[in-house]
C-alpha positions in Angstrom: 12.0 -42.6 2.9 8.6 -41.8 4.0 5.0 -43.8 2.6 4.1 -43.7 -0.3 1.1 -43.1 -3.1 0.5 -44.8 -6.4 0.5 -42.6 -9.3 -1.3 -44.4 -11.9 -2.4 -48.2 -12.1 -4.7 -50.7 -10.4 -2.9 -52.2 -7.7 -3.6 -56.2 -6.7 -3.4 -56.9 -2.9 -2.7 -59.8 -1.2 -2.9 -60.8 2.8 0.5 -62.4 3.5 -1.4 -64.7 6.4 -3.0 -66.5 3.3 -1.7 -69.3 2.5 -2.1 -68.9 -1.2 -1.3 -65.3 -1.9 2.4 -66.2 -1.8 1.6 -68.0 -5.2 -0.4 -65.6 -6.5 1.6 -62.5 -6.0 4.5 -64.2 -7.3 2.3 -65.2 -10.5 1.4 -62.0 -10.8 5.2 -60.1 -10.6 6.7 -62.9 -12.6 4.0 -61.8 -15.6 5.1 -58.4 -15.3 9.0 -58.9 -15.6 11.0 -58.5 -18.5 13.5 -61.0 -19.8 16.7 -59.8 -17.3 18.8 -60.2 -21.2 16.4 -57.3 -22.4 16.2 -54.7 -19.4 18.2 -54.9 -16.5 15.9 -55.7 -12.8 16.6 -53.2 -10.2 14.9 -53.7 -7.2 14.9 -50.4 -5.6 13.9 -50.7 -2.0 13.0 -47.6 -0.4 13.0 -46.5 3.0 14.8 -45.7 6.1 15.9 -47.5 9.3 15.2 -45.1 11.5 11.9 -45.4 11.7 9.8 -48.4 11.8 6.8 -47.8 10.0 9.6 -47.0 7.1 12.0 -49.7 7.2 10.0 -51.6 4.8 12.2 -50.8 1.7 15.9 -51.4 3.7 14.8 -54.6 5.1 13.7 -56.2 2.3 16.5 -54.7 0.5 18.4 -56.7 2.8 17.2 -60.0 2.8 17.0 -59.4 -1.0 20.7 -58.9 -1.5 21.6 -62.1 0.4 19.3 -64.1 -1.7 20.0 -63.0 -4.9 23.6 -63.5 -5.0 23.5 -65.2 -8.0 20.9 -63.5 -10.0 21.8 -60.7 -12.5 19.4 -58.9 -10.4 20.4 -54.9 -8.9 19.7 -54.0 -5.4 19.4 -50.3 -3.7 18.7 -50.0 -0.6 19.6 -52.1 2.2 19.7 -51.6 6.1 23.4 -50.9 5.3 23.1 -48.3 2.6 18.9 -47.3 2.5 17.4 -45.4 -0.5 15.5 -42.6 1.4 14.5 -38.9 0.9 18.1 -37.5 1.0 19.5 -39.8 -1.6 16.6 -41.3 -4.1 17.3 -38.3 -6.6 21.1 -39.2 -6.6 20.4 -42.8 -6.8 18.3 -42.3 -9.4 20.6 -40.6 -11.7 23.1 -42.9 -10.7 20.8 -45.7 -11.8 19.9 -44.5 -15.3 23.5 -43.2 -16.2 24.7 -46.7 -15.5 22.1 -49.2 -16.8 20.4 -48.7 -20.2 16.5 -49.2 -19.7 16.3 -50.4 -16.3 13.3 -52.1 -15.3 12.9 -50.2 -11.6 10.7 -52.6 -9.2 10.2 -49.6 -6.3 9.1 -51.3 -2.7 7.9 -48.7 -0.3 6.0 -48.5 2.7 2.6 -47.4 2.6 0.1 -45.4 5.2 -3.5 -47.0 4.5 -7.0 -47.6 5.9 -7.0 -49.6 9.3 -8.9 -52.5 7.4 -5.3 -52.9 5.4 -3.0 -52.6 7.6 -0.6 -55.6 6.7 -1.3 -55.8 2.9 0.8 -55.7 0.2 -0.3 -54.4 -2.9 1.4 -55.0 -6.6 0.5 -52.4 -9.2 1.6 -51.0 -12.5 3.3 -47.3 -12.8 5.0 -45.5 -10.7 5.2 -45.2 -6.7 5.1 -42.0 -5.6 7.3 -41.6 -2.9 6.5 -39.5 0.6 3.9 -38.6 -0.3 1.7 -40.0 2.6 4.3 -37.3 4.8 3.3 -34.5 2.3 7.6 -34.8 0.7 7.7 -33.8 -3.3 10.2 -36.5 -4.0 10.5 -37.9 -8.2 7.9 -40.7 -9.1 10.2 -44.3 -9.8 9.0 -47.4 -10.7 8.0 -49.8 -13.9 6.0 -51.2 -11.3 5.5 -50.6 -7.2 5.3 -53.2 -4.0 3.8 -51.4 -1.4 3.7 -52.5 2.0 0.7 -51.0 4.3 2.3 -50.9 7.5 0.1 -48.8 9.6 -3.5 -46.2 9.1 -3.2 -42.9 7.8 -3.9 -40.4 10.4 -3.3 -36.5 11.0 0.3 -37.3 12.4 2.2 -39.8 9.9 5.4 -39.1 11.2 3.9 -40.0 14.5 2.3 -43.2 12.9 5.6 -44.6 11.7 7.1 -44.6 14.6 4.8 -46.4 16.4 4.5 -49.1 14.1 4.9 -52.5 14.9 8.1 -54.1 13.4 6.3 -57.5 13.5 4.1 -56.3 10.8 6.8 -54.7 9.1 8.7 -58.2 9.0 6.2 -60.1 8.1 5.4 -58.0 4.9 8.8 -57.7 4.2 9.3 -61.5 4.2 6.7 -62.0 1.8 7.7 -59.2 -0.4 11.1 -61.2 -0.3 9.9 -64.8 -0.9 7.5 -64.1 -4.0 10.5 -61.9 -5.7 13.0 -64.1 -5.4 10.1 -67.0 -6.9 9.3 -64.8 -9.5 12.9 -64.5 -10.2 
């Protein structure tokens, strides 16, 4: 999958290197979830491992699954089977013909201004996915985790693959610690 844009909401962000902004963006997502006996929680991480700036969504899908083993909690899209621009419209279906009302948490890489670079933001709405790479791809989401891996520039593609995976890892374990708290 390739960044992403928000399509409506205000989004919260948090600097992962803060001490307490583990606390408050778990605070934050557990306000915003539904009972799991009312809607069914899909996480669905989005992304691909084949570039770095993009395997956001697969690698927290990843450590995800392993942690939520006992949770009636839905992953898609894990370093083993990624949600990315050649599948999320199957996936999709496949998600709505098989839960009623899912509650769709999307996580997605972002391309943002330099000053962000290793943020994660929390919003309402939907994500807009690829759109930072100029890909029409359908909106998902009850809500949207974004990670802001690297600055937009005139050559995404370019941009994600020079991204540093140490930034992408440590978003990803945050992402991954305040979900499964908020859990």
């Amino acid at each position: 999958m390739l960044p992403s844009s928000v399509t409506k909401s205000s989004s919260h962000y948090f600097q992962p290197e803060k001490p307490w902004e583990l606390r408050r963006f778990s605070h934050l997502l557990r306000k915003e979830l539904p009972a799991p006996s009312l809607r069914p929680i899909i996480l669905l991480c989005i992304g691909t491992d084949r570039a770095t700036g993009d395997c956001l969504g697969p690698l927290t899908g990843h450590f995800l699954a392993k942690g939520l083993k006992r949770k009636k909690v839905i992953v898609y899209g894990t370093l083993t089977y990624p949600v990315h621009a050649g599948n999320l419209s199957r996936v999709l279906t496949q998600i709505h013909n098989h839960y009623n009302d899912p509650y769709i948490i999307a996580i997605d890489a972002s391309l943002g201004m330099p000053e962000h670079i290793g943020y994660v933001t929390l919003g309402e709405g939907c994500l807009k996915p690829g759109a930072g790479v100029s890909q029409e791809l359908p909106d998902t989401g009850d809500i949207h985790i974004t990670g802001i891996v690297n600055a937009s520039s005139s050559n995404n593609l370019l941009t994600l693959q020079t991204t540093h995976l140490s930034t992408v890892l440590a978003m990803s374990d945050f992402i991954t610690s305040g979900l499964l708290q908020a859990l």
